[in-house]
Each structure stands twice: as structure tokens, then as C-alpha cells.
C-alpha positions as CSV (number, residue, x, y, z in Angstrom):
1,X,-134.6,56.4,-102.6
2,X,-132.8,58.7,-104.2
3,X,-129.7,57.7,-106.8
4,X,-126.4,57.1,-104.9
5,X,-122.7,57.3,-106.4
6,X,-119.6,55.9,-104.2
7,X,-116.6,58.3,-104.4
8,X,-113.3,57.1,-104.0
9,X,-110.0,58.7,-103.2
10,X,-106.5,58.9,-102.3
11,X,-104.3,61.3,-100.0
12,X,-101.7,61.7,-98.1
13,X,-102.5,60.2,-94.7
14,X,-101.6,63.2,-93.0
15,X,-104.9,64.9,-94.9
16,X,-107.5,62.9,-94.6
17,X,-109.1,64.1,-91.9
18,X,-109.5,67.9,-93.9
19,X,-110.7,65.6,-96.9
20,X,-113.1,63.4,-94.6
21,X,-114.2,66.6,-93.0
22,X,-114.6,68.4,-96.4
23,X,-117.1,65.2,-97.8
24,X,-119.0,65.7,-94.6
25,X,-119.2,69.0,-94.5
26,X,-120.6,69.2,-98.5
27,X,-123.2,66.4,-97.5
28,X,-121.5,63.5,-98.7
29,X,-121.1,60.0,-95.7
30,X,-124.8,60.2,-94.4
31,X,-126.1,56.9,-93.3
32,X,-129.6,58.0,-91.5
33,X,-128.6,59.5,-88.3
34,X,-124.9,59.2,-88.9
35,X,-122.7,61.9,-90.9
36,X,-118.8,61.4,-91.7
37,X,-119.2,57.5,-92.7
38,X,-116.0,56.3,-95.1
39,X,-114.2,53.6,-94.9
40,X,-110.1,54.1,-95.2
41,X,-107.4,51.8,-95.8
42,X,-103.8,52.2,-96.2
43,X,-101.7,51.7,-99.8
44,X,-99.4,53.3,-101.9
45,X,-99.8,55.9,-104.6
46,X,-97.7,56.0,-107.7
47,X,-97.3,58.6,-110.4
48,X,-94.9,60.5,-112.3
49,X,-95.0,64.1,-112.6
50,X,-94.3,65.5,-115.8
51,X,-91.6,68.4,-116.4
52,X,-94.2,71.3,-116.1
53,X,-96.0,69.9,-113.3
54,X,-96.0,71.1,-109.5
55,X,-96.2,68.0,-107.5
56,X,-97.2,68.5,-103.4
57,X,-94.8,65.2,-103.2
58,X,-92.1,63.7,-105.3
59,X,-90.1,64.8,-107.8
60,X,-90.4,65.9,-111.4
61,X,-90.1,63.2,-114.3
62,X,-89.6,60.4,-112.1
63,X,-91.3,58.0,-110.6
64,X,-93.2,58.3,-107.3
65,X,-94.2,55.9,-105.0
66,X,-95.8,57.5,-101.7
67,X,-98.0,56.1,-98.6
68,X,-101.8,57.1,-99.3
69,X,-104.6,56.8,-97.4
70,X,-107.7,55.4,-100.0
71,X,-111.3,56.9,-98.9
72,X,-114.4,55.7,-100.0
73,X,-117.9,57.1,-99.3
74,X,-120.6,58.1,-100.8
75,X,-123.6,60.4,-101.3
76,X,-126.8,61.3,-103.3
77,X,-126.4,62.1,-107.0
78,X,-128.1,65.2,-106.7
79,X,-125.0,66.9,-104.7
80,X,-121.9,64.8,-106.0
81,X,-120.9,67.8,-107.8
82,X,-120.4,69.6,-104.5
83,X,-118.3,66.7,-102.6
84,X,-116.5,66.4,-105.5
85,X,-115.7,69.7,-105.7
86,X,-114.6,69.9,-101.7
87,X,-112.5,67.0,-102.1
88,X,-110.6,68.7,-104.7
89,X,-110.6,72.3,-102.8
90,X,-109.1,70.0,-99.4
91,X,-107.3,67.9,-101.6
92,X,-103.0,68.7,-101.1
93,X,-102.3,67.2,-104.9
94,X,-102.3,69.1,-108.0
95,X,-104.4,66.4,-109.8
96,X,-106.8,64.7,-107.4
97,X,-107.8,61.6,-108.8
98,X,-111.4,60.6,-107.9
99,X,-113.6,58.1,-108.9
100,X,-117.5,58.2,-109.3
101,X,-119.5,55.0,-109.3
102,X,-123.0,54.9,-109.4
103,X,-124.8,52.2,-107.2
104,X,-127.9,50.5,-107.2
105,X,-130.4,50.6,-105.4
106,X,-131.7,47.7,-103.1
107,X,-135.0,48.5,-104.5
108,X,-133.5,47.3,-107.4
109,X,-132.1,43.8,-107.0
């Protein structure tokens, strides 16, 4: 079986379908016959943007807290480069923050 990583992200609510559809669409949420598996919940995001920085929501040198949608799927290794990479290009925020954990196997335990 071939090495697995679960991506995690956060985003507005009102884009997670183009992200969701994005991570499918680069290979990522496969589960045998199934495509587009994640699992979502519902939390709030907090940041504050510096003075030089162009924040989709919020304001500058303050801080944020906004409604975000959390995704988290996953994928093969071998293409994590290119989910990660359409999350980012569907992703409304100026810094997308995604995480990358690697899993293991079942073969393994």
C-alpha cells in the first residue's frame, strides 16, 4: 500500500466546495470506489494580518476571528505535492495554512 499523508485545512465556508472539489480533482479523497471523501466541521479561524498584508477577510493589524469550515482528507504521498498545490490555487486566503501528516499503514500496527 502505498504511503498516505492526511491534509488538513481551513476556509471560509462559503469555499469549500471549490477547495473539496479542487483535492478531488488533483487525486486527493479516494477511498477505493469513492472520490471526494473529507470530513468537515465547523470552527473559527483567527489571525492577524500584518500592515503589508492583503487579507480576503478582516482587517489589517488587528485581530480576526472568522467562521471556517476545517477539511481533512487525504491522499497518496506520491501526489501530495499536487493537492497541496490545488488547495492553495482554490484557496480565497493569502496564506493558506495546511497541514501534512503522514499515516501509517495498517500493514504496520
Amino acid at each position: 500500500m502505498p504511503e498516505r499523508v492526511l491534509i488538513i485545512t481551513g476556509v471560509p465556508p462559503e469555499h469549500a466546495d471549490a477547495v473539496l472539489d479542487a483535492i478531488a480533482n488533483a487525486g486527493g479523497g479516494v477511498v477505493g470506489e469513492y472520490t471526494h471523501c473529507a470530513f468537515m466541521n465547523t470552527g473559527t479561524g483567527r489571525f492577524k494580518p500584518s500592515a503589508s498584508a492583503t487579507p480576503n477577510v478582516g482587517q489589517r493589524e488587528t485581530i480576526n476571528s472568522v467562521p471556517e469550515a476545517r477539511i481533512e482528507t487525504f491522499c497518496d504521498r506520491a501526489i501530495a505535492k499536487q493537492v497541496v498545490a490545488a488547495i492553495k490555487d482554490a484557496h480565497p486566503y493569502e496564506e493558506a495554512v495546511i497541514y501534512i501528516v503522514p499515516l501509517v499503514s495498517e500493514d504496520d500496527l
